[in-house]
Predicted model as a PDB file, atoms N, CA, C, CB and O in Angstrom, pLDDT in the B-factor column:
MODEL        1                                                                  
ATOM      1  N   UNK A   1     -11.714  15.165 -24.305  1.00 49.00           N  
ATOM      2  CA  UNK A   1     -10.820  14.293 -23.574  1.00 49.00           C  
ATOM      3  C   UNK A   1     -10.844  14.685 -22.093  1.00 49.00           C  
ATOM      4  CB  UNK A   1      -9.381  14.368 -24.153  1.00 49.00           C  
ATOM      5  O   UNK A   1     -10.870  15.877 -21.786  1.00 49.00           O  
ATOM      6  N   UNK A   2     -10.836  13.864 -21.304  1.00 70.00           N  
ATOM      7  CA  UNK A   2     -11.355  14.102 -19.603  1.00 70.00           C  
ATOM      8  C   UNK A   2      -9.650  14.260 -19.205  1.00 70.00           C  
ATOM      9  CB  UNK A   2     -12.471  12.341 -18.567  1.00 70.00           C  
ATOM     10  O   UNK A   2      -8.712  14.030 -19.969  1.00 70.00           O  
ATOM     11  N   UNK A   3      -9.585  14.659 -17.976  1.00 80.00           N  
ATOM     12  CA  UNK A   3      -8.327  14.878 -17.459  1.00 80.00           C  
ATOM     13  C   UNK A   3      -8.203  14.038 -16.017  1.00 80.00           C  
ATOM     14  CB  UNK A   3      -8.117  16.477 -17.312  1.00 80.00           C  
ATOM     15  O   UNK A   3      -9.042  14.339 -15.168  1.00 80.00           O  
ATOM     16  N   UNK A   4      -7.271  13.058 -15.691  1.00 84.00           N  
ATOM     17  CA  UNK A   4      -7.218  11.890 -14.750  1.00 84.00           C  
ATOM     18  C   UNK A   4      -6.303  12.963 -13.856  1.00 84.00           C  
ATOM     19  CB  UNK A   4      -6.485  10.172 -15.355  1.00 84.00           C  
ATOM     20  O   UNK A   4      -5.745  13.949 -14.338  1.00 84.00           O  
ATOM     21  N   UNK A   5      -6.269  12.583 -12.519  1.00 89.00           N  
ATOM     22  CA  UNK A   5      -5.311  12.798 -11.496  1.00 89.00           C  
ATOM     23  C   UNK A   5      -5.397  11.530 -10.432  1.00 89.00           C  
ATOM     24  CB  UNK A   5      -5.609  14.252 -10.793  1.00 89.00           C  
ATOM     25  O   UNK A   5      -6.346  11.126  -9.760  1.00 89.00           O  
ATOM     26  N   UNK A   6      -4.108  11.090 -10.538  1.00 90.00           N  
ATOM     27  CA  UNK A   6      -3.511   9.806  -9.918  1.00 90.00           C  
ATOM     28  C   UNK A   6      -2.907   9.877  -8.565  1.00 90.00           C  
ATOM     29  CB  UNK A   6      -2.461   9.292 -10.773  1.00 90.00           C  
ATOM     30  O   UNK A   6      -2.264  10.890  -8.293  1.00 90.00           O  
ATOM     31  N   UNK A   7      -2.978   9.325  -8.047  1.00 95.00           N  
ATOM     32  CA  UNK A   7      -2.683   9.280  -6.640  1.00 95.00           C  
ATOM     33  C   UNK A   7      -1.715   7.858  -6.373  1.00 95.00           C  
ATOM     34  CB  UNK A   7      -4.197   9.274  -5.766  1.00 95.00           C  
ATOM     35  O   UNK A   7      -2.331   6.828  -6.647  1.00 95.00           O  
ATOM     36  N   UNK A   8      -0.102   7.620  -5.813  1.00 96.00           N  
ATOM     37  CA  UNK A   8       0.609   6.271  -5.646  1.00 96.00           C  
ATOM     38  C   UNK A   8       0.360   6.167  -4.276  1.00 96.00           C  
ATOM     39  CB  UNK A   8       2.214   6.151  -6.054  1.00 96.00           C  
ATOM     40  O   UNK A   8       0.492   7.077  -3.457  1.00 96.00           O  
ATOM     41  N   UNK A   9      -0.068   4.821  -4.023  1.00 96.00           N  
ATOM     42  CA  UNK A   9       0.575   3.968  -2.553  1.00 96.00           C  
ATOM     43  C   UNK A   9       1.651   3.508  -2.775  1.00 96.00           C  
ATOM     44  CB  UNK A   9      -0.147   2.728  -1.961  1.00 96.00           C  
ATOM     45  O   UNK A   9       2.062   3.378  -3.927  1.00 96.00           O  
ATOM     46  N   UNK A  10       2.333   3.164  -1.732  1.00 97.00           N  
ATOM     47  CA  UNK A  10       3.692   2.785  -1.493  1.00 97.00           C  
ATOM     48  C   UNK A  10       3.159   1.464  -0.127  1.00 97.00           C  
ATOM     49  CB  UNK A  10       4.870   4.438  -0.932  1.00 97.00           C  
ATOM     50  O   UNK A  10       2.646   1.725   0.961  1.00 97.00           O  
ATOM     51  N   UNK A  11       3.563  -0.136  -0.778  1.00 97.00           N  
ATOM     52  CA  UNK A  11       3.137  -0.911  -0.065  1.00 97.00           C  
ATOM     53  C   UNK A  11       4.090  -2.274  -0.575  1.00 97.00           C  
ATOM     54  CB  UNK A  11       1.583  -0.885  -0.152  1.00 97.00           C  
ATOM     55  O   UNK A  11       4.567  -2.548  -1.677  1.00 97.00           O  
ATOM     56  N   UNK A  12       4.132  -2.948   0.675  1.00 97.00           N  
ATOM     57  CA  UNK A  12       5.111  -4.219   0.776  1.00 97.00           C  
ATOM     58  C   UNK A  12       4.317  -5.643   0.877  1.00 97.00           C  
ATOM     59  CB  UNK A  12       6.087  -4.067   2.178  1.00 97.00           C  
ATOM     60  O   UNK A  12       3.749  -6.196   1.818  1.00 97.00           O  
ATOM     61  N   UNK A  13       4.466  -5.909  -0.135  1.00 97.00           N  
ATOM     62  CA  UNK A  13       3.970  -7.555   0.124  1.00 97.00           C  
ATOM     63  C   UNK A  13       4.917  -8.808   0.400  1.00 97.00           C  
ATOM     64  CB  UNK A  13       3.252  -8.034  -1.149  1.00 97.00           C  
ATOM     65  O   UNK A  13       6.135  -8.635   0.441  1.00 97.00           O  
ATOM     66  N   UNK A  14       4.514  -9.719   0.536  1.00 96.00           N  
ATOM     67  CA  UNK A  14       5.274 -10.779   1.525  1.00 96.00           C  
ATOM     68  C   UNK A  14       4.610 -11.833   1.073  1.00 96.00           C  
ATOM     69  CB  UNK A  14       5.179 -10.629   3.209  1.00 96.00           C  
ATOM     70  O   UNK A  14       3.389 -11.916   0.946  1.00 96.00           O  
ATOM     71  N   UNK A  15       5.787 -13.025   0.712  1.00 97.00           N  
ATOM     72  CA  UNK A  15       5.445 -14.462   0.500  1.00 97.00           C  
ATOM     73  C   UNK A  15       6.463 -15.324   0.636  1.00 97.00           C  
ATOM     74  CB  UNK A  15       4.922 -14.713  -0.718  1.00 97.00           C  
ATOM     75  O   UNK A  15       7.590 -15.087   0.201  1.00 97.00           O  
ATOM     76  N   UNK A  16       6.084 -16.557   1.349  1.00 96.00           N  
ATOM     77  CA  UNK A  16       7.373 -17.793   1.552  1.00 96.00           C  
ATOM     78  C   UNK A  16       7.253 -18.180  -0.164  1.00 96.00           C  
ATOM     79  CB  UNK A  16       6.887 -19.562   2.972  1.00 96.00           C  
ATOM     80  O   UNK A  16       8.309 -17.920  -0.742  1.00 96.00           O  
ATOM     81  N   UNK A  17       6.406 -18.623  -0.875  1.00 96.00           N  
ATOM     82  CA  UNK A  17       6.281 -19.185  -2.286  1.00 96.00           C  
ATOM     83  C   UNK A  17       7.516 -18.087  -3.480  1.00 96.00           C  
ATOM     84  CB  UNK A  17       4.251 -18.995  -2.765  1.00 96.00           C  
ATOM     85  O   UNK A  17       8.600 -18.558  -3.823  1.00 96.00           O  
ATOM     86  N   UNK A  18       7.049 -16.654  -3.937  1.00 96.00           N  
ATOM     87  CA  UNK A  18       7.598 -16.449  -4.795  1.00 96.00           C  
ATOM     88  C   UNK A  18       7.524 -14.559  -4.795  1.00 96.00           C  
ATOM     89  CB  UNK A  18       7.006 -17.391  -5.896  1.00 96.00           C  
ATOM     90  O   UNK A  18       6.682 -13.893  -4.191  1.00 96.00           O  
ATOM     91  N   UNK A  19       8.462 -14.117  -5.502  1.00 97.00           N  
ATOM     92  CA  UNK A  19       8.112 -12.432  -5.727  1.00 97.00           C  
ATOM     93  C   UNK A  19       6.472 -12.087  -6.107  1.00 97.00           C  
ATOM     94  CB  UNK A  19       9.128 -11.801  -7.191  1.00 97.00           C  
ATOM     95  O   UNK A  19       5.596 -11.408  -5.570  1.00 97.00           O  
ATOM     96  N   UNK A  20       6.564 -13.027  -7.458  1.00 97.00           N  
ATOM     97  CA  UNK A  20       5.153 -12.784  -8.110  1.00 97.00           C  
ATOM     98  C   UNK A  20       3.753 -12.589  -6.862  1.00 97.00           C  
ATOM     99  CB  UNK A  20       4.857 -14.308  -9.192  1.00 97.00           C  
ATOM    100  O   UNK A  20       2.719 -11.923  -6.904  1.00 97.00           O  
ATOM    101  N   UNK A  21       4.185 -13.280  -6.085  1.00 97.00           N  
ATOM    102  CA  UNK A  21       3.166 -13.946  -5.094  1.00 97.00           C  
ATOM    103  C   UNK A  21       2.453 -12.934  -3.737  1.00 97.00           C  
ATOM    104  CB  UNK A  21       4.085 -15.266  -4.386  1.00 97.00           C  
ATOM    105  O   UNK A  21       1.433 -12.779  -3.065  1.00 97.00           O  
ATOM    106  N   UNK A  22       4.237 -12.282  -4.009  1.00 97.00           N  
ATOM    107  CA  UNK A  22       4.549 -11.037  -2.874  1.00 97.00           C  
ATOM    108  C   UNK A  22       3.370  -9.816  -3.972  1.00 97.00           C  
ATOM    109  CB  UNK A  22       6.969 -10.411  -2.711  1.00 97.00           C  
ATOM    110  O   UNK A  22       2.346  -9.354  -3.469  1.00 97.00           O  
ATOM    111  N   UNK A  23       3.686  -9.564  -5.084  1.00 98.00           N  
ATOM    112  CA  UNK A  23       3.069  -8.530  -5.415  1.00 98.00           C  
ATOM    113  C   UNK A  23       1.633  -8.523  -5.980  1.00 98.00           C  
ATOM    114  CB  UNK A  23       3.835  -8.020  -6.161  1.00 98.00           C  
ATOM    115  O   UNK A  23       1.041  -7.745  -6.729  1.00 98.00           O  
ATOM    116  N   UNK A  24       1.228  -9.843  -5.259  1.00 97.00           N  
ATOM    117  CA  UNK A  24       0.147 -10.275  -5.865  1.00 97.00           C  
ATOM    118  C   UNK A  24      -1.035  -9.747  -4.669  1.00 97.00           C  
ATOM    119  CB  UNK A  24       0.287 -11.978  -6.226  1.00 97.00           C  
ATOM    120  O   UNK A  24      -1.999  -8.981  -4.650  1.00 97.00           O  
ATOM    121  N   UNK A  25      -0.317 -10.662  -3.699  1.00 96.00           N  
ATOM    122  CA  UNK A  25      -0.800 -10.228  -2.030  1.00 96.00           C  
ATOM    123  C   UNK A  25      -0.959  -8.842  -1.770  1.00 96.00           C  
ATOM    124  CB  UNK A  25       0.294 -10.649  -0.873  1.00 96.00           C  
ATOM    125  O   UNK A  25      -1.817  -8.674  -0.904  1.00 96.00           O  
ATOM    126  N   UNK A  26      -0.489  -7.844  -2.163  1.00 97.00           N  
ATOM    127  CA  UNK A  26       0.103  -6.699  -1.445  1.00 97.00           C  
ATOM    128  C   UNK A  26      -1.384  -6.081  -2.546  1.00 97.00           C  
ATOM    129  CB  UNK A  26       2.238  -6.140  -1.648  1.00 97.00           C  
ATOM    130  O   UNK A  26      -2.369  -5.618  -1.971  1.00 97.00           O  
ATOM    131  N   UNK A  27      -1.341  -6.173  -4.296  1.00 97.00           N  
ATOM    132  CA  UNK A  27      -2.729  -5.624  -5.091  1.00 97.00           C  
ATOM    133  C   UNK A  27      -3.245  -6.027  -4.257  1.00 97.00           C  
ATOM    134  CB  UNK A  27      -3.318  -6.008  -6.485  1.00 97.00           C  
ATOM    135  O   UNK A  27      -3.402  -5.246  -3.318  1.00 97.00           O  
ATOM    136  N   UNK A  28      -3.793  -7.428  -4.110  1.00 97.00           N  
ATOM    137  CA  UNK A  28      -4.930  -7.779  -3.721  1.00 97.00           C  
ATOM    138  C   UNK A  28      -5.966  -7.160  -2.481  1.00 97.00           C  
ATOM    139  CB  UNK A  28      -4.624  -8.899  -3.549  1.00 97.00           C  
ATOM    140  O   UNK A  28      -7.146  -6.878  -2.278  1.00 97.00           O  
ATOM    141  N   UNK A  29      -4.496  -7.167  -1.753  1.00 97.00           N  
ATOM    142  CA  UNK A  29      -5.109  -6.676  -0.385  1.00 97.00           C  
ATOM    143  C   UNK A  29      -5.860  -4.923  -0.549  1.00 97.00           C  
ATOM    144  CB  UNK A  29      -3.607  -6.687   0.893  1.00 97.00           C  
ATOM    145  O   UNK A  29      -6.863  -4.368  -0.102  1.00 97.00           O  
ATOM    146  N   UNK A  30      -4.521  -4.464  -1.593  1.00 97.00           N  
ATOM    147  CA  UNK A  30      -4.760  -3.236  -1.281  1.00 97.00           C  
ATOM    148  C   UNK A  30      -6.114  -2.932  -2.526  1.00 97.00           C  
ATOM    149  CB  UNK A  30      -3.219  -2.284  -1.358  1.00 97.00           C  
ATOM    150  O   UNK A  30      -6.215  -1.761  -2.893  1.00 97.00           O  
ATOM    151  N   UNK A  31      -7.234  -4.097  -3.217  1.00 97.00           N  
ATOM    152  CA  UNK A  31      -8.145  -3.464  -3.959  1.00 97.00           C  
ATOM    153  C   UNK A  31      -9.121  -3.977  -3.128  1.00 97.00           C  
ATOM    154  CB  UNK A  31      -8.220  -3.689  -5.463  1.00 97.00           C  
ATOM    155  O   UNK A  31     -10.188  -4.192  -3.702  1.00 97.00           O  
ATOM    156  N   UNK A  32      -9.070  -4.301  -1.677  1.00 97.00           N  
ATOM    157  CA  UNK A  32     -10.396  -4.420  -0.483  1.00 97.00           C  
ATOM    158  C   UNK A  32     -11.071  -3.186  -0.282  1.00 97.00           C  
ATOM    159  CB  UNK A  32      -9.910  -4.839   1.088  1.00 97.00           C  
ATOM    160  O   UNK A  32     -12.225  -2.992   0.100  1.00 97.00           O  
ATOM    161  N   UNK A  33      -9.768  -2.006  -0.742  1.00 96.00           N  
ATOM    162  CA  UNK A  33     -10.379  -0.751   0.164  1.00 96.00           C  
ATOM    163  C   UNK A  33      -9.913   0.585  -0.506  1.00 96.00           C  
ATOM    164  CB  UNK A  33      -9.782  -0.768   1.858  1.00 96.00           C  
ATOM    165  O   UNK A  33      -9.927   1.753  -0.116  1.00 96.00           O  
ATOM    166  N   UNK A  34      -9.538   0.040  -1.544  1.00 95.00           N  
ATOM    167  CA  UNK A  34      -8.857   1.005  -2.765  1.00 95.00           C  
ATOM    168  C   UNK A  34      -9.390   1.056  -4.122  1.00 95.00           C  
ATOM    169  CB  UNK A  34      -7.456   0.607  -3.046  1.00 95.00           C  
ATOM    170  O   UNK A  34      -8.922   0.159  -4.823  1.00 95.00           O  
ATOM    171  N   UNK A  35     -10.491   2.068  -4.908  1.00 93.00           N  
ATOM    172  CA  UNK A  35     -11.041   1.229  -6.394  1.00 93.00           C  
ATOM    173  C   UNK A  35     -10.346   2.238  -7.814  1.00 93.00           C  
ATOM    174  CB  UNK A  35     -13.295   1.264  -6.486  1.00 93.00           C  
ATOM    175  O   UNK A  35     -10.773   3.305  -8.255  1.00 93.00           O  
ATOM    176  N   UNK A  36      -9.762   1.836  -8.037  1.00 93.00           N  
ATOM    177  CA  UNK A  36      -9.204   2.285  -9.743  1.00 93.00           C  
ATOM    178  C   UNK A  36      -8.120   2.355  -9.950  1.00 93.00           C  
ATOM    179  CB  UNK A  36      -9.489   3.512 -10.340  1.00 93.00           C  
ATOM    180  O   UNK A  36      -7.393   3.145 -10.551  1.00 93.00           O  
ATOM    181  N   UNK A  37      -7.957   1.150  -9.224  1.00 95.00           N  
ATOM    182  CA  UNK A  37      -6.327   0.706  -9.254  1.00 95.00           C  
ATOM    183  C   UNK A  37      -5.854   0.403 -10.991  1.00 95.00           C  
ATOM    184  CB  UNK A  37      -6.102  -1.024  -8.167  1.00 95.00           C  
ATOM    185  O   UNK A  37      -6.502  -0.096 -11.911  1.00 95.00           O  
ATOM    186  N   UNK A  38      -4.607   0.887 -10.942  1.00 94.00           N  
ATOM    187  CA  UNK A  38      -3.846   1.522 -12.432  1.00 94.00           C  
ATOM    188  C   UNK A  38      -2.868   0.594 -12.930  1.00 94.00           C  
ATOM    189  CB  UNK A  38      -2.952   3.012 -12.235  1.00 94.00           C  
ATOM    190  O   UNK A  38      -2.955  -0.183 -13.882  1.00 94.00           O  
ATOM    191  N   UNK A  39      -1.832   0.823 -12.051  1.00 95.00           N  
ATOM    192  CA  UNK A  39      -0.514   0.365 -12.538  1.00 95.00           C  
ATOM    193  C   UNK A  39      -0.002  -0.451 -11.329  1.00 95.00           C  
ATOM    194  CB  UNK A  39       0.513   1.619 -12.979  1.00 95.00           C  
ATOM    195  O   UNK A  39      -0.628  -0.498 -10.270  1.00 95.00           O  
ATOM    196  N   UNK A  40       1.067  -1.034 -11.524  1.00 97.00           N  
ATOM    197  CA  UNK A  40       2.005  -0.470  -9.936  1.00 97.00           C  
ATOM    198  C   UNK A  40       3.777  -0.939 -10.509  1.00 97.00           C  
ATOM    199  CB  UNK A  40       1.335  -1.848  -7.885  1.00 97.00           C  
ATOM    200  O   UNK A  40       3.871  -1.352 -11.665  1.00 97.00           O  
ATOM    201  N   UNK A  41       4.845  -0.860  -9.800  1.00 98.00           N  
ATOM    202  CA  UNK A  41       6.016  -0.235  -9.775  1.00 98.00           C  
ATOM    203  C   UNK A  41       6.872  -0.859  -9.147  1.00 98.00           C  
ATOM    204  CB  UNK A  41       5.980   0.873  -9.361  1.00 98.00           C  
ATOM    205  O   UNK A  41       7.069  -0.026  -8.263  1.00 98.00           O  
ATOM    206  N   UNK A  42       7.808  -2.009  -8.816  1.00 98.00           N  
ATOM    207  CA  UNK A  42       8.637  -2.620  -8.349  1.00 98.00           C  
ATOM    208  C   UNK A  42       9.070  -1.636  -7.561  1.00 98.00           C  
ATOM    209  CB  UNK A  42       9.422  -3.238  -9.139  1.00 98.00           C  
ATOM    210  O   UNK A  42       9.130  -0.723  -8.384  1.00 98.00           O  
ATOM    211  N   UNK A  43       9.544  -1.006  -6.168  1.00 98.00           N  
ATOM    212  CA  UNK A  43      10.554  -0.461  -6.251  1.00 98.00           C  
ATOM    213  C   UNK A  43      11.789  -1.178  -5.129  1.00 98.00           C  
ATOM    214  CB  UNK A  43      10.139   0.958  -6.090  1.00 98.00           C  
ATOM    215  O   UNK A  43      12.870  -0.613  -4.965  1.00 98.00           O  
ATOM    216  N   UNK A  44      11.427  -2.502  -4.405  1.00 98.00           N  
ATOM    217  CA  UNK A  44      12.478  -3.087  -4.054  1.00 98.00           C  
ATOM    218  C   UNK A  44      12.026  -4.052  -4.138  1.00 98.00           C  
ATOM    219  CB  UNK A  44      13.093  -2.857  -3.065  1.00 98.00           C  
ATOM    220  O   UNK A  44      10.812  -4.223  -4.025  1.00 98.00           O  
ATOM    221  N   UNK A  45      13.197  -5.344  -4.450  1.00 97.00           N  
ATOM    222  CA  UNK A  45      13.136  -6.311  -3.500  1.00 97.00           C  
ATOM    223  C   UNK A  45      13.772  -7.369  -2.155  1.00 97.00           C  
ATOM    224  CB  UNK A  45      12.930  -6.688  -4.083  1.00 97.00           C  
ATOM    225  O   UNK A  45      14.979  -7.310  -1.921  1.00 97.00           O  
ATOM    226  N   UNK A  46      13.180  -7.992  -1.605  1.00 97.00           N  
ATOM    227  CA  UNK A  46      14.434  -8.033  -0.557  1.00 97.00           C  
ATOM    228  C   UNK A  46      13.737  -9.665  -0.030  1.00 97.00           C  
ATOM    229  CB  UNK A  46      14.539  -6.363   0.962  1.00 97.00           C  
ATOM    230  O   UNK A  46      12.553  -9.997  -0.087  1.00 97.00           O  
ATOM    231  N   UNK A  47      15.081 -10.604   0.549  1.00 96.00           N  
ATOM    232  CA  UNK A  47      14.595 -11.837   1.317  1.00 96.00           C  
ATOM    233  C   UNK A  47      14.990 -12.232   2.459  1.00 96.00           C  
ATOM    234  CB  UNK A  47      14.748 -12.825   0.741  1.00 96.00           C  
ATOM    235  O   UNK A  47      15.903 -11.607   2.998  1.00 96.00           O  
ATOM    236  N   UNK A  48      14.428 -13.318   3.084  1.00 95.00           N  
ATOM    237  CA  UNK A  48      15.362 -13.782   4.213  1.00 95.00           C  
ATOM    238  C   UNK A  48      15.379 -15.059   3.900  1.00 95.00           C  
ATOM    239  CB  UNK A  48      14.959 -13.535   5.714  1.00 95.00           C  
ATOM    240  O   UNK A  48      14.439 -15.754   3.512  1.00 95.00           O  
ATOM    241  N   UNK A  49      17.124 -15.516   4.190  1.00 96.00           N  
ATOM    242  CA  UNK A  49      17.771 -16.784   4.069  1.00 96.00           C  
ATOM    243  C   UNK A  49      17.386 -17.298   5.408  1.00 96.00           C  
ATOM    244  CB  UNK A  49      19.372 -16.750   3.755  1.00 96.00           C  
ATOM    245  O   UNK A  49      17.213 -16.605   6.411  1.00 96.00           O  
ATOM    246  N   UNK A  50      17.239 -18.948   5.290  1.00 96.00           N  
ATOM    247  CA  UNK A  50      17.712 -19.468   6.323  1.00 96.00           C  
ATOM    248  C   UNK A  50      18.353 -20.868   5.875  1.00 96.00           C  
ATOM    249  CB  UNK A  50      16.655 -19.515   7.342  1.00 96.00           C  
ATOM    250  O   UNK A  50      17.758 -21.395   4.935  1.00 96.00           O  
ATOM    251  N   UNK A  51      19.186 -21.393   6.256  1.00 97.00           N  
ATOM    252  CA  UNK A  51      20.299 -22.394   5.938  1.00 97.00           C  
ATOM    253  C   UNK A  51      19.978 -22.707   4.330  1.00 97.00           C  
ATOM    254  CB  UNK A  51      20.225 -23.896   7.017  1.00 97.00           C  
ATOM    255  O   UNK A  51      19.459 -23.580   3.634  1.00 97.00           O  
ATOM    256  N   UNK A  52      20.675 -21.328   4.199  1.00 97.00           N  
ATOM    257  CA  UNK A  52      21.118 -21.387   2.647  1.00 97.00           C  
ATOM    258  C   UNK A  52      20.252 -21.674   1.586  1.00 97.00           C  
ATOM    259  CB  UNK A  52      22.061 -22.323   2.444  1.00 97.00           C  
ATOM    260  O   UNK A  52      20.413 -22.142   0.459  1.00 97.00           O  
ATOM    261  N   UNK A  53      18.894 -21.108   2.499  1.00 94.00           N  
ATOM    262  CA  UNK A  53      17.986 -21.494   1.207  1.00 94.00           C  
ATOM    263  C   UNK A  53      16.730 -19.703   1.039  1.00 94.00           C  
ATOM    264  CB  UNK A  53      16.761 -23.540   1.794  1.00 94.00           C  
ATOM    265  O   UNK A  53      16.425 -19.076   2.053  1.00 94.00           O  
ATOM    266  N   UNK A  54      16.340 -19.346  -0.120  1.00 93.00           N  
ATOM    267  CA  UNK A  54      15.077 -18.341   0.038  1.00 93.00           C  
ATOM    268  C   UNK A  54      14.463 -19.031   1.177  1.00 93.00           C  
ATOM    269  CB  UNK A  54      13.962 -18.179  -1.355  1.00 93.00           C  
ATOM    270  O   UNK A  54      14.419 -20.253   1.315  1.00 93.00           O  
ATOM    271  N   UNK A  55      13.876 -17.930   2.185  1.00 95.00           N  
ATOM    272  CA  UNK A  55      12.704 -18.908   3.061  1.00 95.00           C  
ATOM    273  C   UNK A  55      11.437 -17.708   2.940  1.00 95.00           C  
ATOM    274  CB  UNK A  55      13.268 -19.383   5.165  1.00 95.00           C  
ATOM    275  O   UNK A  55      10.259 -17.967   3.186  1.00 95.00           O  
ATOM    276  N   UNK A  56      11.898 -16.472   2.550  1.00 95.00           N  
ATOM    277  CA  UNK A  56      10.534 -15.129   2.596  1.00 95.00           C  
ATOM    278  C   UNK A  56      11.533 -14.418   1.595  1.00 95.00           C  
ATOM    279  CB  UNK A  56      10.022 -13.981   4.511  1.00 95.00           C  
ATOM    280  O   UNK A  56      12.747 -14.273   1.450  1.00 95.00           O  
ATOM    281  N   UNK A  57      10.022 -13.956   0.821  1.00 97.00           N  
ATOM    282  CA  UNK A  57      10.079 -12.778  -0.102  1.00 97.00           C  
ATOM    283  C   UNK A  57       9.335 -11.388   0.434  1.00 97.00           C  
ATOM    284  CB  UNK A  57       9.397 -13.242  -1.473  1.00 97.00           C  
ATOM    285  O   UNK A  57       8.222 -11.227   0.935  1.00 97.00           O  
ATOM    286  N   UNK A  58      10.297 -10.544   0.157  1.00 97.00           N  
ATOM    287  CA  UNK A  58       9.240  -9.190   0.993  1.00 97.00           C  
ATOM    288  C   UNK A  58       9.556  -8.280  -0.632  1.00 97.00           C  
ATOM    289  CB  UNK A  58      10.195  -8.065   3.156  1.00 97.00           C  
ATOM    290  O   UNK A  58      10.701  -8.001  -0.987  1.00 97.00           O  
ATOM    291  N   UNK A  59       8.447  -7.961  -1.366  1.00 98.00           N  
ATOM    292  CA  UNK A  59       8.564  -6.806  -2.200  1.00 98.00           C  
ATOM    293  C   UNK A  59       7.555  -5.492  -1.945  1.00 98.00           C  
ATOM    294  CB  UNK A  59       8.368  -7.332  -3.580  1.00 98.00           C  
ATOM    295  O   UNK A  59       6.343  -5.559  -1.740  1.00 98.00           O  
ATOM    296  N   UNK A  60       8.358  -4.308  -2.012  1.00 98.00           N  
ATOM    297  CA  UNK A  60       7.731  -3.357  -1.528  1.00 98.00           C  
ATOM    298  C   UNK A  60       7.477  -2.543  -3.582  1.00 98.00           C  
ATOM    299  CB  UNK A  60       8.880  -2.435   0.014  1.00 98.00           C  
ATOM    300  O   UNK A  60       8.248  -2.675  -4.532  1.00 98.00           O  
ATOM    301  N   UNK A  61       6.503  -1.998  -3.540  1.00 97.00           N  
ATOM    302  CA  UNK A  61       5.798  -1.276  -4.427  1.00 97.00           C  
ATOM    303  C   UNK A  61       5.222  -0.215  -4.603  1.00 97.00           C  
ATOM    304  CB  UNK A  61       5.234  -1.665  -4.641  1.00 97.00           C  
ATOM    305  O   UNK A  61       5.264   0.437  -3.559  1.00 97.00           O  
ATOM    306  N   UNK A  62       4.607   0.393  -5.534  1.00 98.00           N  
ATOM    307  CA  UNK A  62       4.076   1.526  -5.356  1.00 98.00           C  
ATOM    308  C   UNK A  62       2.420   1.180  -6.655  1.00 98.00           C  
ATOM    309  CB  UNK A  62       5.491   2.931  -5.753  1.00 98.00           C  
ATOM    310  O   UNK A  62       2.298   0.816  -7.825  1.00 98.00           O  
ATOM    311  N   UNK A  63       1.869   1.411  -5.992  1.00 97.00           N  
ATOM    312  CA  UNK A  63       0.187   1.019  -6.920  1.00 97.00           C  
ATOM    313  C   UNK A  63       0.022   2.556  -7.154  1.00 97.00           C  
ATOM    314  CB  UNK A  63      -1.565   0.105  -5.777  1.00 97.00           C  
ATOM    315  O   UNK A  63       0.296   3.337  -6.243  1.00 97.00           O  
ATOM    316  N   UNK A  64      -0.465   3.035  -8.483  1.00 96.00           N  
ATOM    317  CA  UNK A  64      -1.074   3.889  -8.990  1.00 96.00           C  
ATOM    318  C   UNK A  64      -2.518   3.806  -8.899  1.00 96.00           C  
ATOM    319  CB  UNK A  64      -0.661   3.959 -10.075  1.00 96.00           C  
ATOM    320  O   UNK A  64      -2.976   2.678  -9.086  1.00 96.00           O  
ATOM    321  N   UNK A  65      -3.626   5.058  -8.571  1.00 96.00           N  
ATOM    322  CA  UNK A  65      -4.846   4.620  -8.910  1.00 96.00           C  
ATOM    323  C   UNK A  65      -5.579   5.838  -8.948  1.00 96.00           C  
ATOM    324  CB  UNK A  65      -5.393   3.593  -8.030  1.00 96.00           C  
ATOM    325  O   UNK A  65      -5.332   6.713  -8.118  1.00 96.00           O  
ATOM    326  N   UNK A  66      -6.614   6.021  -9.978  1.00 93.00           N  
ATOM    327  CA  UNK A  66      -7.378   7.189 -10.184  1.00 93.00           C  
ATOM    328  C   UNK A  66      -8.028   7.582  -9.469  1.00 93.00           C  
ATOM    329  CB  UNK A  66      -7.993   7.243 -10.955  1.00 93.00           C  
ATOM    330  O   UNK A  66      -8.858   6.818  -8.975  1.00 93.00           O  
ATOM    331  N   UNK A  67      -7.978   9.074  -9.023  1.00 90.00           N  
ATOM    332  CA  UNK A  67      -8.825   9.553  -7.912  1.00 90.00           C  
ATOM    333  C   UNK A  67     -10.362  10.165  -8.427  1.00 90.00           C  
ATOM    334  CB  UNK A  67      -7.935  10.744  -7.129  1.00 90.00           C  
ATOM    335  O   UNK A  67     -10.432  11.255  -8.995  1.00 90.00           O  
ATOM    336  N   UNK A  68     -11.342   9.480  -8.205  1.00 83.00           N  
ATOM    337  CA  UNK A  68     -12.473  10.032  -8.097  1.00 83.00           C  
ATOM    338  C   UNK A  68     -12.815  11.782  -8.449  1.00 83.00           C  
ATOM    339  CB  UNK A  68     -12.707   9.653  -6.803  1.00 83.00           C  
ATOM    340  O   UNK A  68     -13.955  12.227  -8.314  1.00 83.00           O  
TER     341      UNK A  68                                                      
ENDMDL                                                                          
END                                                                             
């Protein structure tokens, strides 16, 4: 049995559409330049109103990924 050691980013994604969308953006971006991506981890979320409506989703995260 091999032995893994993991390494977390801590990263915020952003979308006018939806959360899902926010943490979709934020993987995506971060498997341009990142490879053995694992898991990842809600750890906030947060928006901005404007006349009483969602207008931005910002979710910040944490991606797990195996280190080489």
């Amino acid at each position: 049995m091999s032995h893994h050691v993991y390494k977390l980013l801590e990263l915020t994604g952003s979308s006018s559409v939806s959360i899902e969308e926010a943490v979709s953006t934020a993987i995506a971006k971060a498997h341009e330049t990142v490879r053995s991506i694992q898991w990842f981890t809600v750890t906030e979320t947060r928006g901005h109103v404007v006349d009483g409506k969602v207008a931005h989703w910002q979710v910040s995260l944490k991606i797990g990924f195996t280190l080489e």
